[in-house]
C-alpha positions as a Markdown table, in Angstrom:
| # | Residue | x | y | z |
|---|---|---|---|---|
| 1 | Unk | 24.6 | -43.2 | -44.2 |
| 2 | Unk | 27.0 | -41.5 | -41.5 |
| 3 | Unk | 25.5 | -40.2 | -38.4 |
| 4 | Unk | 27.0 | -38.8 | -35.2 |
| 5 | Unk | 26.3 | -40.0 | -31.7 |
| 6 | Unk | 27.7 | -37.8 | -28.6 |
| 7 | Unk | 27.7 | -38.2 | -25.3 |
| 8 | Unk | 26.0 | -35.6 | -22.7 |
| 9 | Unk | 27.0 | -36.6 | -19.0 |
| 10 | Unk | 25.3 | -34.6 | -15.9 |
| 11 | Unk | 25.5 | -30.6 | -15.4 |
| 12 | Unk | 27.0 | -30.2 | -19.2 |
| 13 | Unk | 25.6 | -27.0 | -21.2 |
| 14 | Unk | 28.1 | -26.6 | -24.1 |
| 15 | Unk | 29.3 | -28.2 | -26.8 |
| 16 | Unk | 33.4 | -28.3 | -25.9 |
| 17 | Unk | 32.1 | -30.1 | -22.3 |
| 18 | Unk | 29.9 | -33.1 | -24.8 |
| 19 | Unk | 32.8 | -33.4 | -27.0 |
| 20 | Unk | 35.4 | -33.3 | -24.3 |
| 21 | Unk | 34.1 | -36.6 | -22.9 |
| 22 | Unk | 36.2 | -39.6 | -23.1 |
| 23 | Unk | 34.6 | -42.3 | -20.8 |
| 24 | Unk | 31.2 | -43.2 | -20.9 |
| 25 | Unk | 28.7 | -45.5 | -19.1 |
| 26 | Unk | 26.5 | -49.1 | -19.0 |
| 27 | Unk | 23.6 | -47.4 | -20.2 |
| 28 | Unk | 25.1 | -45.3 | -23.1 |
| 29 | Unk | 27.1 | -48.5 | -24.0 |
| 30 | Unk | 23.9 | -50.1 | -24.0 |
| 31 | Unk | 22.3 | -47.4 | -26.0 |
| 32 | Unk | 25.1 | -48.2 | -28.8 |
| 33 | Unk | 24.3 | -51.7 | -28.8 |
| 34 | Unk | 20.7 | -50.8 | -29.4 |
| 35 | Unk | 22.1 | -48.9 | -32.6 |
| 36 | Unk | 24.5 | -51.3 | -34.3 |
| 37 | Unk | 27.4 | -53.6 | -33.8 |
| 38 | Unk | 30.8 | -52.8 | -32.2 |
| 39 | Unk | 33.6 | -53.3 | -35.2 |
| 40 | Unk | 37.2 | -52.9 | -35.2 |
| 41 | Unk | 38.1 | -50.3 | -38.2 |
| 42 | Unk | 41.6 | -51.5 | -39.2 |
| 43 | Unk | 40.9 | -53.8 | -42.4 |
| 44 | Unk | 37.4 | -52.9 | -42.0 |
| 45 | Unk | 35.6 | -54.1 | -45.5 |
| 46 | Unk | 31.8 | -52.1 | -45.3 |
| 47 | Unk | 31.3 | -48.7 | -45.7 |
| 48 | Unk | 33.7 | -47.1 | -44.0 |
| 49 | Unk | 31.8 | -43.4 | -43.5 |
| 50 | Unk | 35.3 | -41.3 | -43.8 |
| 51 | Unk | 37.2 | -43.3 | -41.1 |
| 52 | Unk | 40.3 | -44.5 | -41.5 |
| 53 | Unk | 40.7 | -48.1 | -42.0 |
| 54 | Unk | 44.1 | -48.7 | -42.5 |
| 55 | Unk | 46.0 | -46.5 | -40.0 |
| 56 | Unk | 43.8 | -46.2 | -37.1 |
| 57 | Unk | 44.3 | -42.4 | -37.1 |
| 58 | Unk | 40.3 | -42.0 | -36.2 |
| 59 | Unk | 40.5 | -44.6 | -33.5 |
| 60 | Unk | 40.4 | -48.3 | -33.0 |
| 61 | Unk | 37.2 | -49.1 | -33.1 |
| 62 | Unk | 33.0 | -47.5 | -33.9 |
| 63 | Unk | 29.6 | -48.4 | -34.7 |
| 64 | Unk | 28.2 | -50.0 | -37.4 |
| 65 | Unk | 25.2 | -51.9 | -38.9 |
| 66 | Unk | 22.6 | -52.5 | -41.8 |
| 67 | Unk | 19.6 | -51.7 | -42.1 |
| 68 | Unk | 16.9 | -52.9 | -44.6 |
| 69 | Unk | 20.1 | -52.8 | -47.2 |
| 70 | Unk | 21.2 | -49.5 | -45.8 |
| 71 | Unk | 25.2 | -49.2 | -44.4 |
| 72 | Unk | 25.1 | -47.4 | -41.1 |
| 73 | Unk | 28.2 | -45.7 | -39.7 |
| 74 | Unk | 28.5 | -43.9 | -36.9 |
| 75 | Unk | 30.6 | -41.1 | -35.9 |
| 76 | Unk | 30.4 | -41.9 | -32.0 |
| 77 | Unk | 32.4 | -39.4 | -29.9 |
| 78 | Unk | 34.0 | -41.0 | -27.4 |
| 79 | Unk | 35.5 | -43.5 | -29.6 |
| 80 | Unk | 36.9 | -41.0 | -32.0 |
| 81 | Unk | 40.3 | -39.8 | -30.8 |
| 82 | Unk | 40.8 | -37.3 | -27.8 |
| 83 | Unk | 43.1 | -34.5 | -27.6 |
| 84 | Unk | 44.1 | -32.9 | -24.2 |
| 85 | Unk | 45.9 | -30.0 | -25.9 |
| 86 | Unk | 42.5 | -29.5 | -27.8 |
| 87 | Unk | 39.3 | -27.7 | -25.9 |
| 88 | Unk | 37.3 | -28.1 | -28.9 |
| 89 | Unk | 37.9 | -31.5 | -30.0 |
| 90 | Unk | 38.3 | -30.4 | -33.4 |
| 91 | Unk | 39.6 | -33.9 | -35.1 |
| 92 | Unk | 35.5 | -35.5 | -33.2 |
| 93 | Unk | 33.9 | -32.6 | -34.1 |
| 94 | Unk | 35.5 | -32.5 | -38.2 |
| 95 | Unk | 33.5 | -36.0 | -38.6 |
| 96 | Unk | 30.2 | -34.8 | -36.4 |
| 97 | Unk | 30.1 | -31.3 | -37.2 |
| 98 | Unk | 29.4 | -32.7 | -40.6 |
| 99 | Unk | 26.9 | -35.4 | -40.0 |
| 100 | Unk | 23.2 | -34.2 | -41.1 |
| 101 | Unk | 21.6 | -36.6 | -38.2 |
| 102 | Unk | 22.9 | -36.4 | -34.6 |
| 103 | Unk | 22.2 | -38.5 | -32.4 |
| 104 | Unk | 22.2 | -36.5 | -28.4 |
| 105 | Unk | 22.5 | -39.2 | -25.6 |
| 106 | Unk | 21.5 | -37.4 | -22.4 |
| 107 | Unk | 21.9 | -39.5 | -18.7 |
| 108 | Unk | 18.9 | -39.2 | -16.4 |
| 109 | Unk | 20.8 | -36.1 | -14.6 |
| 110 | Unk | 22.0 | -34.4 | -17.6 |
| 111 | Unk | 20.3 | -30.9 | -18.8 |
| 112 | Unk | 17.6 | -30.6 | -21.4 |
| 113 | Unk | 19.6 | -30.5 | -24.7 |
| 114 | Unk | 19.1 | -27.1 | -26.5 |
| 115 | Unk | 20.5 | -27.4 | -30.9 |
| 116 | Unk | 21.6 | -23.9 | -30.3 |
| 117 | Unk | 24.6 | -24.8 | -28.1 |
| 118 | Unk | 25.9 | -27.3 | -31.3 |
| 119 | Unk | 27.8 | -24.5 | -34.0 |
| 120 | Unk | 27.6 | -26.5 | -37.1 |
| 121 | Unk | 26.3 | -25.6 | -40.9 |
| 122 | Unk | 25.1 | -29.0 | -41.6 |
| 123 | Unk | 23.9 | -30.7 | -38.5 |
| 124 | Unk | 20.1 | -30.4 | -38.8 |
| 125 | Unk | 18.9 | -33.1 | -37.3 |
| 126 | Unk | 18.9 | -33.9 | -33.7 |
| 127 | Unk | 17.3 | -37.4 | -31.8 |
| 128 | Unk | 17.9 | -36.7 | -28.3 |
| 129 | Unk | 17.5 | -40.0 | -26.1 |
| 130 | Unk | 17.5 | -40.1 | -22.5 |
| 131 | Unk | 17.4 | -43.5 | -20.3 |
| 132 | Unk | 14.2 | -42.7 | -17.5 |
| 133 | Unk | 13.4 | -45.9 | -15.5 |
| 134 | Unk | 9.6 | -47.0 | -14.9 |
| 135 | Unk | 7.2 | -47.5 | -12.1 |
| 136 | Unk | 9.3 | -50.8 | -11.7 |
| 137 | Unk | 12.7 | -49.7 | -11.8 |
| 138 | Unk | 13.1 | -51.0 | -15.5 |
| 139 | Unk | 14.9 | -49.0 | -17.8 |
| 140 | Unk | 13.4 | -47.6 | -21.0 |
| 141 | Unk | 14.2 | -45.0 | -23.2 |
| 142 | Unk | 12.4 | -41.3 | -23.6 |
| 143 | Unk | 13.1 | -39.5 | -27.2 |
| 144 | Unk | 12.7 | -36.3 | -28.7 |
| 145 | Unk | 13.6 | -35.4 | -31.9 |
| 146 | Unk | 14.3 | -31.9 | -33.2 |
| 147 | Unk | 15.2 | -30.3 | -37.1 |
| 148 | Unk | 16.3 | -26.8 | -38.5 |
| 149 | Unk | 14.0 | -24.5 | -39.7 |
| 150 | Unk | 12.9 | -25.2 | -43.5 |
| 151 | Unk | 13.1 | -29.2 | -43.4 |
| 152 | Unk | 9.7 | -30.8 | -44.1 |
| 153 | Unk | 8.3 | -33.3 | -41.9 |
| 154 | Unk | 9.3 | -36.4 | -41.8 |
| 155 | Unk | 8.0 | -39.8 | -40.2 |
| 156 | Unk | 7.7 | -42.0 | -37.9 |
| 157 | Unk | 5.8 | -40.0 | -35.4 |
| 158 | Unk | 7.0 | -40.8 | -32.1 |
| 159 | Unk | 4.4 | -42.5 | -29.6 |
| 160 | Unk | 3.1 | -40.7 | -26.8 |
| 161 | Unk | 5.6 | -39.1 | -24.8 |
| 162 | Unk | 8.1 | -40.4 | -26.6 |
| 163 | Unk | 9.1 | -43.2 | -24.5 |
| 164 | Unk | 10.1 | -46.9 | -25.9 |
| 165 | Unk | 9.9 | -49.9 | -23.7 |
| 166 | Unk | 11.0 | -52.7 | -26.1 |
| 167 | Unk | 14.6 | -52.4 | -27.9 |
| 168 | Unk | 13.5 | -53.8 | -30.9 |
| 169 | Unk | 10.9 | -51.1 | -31.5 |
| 170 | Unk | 13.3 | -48.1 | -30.6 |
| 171 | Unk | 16.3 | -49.7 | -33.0 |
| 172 | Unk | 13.2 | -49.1 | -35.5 |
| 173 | Unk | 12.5 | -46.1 | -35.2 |
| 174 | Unk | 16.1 | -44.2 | -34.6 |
| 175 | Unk | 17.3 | -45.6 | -37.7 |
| 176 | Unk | 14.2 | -45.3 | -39.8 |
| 177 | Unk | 13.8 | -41.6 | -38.2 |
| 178 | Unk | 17.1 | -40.5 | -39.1 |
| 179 | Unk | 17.5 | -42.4 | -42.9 |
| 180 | Unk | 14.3 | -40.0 | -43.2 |
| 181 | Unk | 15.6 | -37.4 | -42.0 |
| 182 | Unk | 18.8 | -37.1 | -43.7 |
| 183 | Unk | 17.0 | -37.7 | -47.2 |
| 184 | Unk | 14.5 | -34.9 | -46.0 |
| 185 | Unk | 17.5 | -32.3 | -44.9 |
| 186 | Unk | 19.1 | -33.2 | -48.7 |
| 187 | Unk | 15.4 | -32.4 | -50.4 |
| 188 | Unk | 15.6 | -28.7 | -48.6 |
| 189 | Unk | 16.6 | -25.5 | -50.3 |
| 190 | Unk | 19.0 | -24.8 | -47.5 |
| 191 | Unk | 20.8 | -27.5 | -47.6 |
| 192 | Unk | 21.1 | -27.9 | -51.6 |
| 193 | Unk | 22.8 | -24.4 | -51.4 |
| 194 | Unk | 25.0 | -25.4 | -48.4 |
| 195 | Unk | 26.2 | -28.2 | -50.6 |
| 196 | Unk | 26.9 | -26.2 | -53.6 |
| 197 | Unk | 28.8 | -23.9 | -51.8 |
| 198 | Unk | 30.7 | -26.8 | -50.2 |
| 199 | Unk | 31.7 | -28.3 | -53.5 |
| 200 | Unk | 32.4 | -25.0 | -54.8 |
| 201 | Unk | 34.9 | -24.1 | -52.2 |
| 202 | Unk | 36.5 | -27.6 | -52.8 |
| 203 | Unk | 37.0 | -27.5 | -56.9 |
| 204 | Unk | 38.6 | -23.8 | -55.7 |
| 205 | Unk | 41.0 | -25.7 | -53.6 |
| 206 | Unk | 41.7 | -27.9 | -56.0 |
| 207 | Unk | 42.4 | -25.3 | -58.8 |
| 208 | Unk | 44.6 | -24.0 | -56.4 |
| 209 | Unk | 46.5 | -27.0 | -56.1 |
| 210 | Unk | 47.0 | -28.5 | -59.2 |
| 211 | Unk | 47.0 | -25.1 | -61.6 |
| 212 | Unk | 50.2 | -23.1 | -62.4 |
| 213 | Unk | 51.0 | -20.4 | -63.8 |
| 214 | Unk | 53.5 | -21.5 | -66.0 |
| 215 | Unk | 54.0 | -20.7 | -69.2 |
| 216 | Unk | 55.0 | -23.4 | -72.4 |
| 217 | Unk | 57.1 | -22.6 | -75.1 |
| 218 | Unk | 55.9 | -22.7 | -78.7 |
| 219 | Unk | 56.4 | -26.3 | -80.0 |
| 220 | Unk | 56.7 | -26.4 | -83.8 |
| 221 | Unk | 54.3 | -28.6 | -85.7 |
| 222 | Unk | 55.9 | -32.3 | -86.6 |
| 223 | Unk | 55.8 | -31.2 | -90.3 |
| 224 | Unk | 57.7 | -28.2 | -89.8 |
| 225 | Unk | 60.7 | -29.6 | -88.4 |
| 226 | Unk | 63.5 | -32.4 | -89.7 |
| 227 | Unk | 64.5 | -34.9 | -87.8 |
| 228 | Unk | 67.8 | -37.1 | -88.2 |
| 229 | Unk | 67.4 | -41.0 | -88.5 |
């Protein structure tokens, strides 16, 4: 499985401002931590999810980890690279734009996330986590999960009012909520027809590519033509 993780900072309402950010923070660094295991990509030997392993040409570094046999990579977006002479972050946003399960990491102070700000065809799932800090000043974890129109239900049910207070539990649920909810996305009509039309496109490109137009001359059959020994 692949699955995108961005970054939403204080006062940001669009998509280019989430994708634009480069730095991040102890409790989103945290938050990764919670999902899976900081690698280095060059030489990388597990499932890769469409990064580069050899070159480094999607950055250095991302987020991985197993899960009840499952290979988990994450498209995280401020660890992908970042180009200044790009508003829309289109080399971040070519591996999350196509991710079925987003992962929204809001701070405290950020907006409420609305899906209609995100322009994509295949993200359809979004787990929007947001760090809140108790009674005691401890911090815990408040999550809210939200999926396109025509994508059946799909478990765990999130406790009430979505708020975790042990790690271990809220690892559990992310990843088990979004295997789920990728494998209920791929089930929908929707989605089958977005594929098709996706692999269509690509054998077109491929015709194009490697057809030509070409024609061969008539070759003779063996037995109607001498050869000298």
């Amino acid at each position: 499985y692949k699955f995108g993780v961005l970054y939403c900072k204080k006062d940001q309402t669009s998509e280019e401002e989430i994708y634009r950010n480069c730095d991040s923070s102890p409790r989103f660094e945290r938050f990764l931590s919670i999902l899976g295991d900081r690698i280095t990509l060059q030489g990388f030997q597990g499932y890769k999810g469409q990064l580069d392993i050899k070159n480094n040409t999607t950055g250095t570094e991302s987020i991985y980890t197993k899960y009840y046999g499952n290979q988990i990579m994450y498209h995280v977006s401020t660890l992908l690279p970042y180009n200044q002479d790009c508003g829309q972050q289109l080399m971040r946003k070519r591996h999350i734009g196509n991710d079925i399960v987003t992962f929204i990491f809001q701070e405290n102070d950020a907006p409420p996330f609305s899906p209609r700000i995100i322009r994509s065809n295949f993200q359809h799932v979004f787990i929007v986590v947001r760090p809140v800090y108790d009674a005691s000043q401890n911090l815990i974890f408040k999550v809210a999960v939200t999926k396109a129109c025509g994508i059946a239900d799909f478990g765990p049910s999130l406790p009430k009012e979505g708020l975790f207070t042990d790690e271990d539990e809220l690892r559990d649920f992310l990843l088990t909520k979004a295997i789920n909810g990728e494998n209920a996305t791929k089930r929908s009509c929707k989605f089958r027809y977005l594929a098709m039309r996706t692999r269509m496109q690509y054998l077109k490109d491929m015709y194009g590519r490697f057809t030509t137009n070409l024609t061969v001359d008539h070759v003779p059959k063996y037995g109607n033509s001498s050869y000298d020994i």
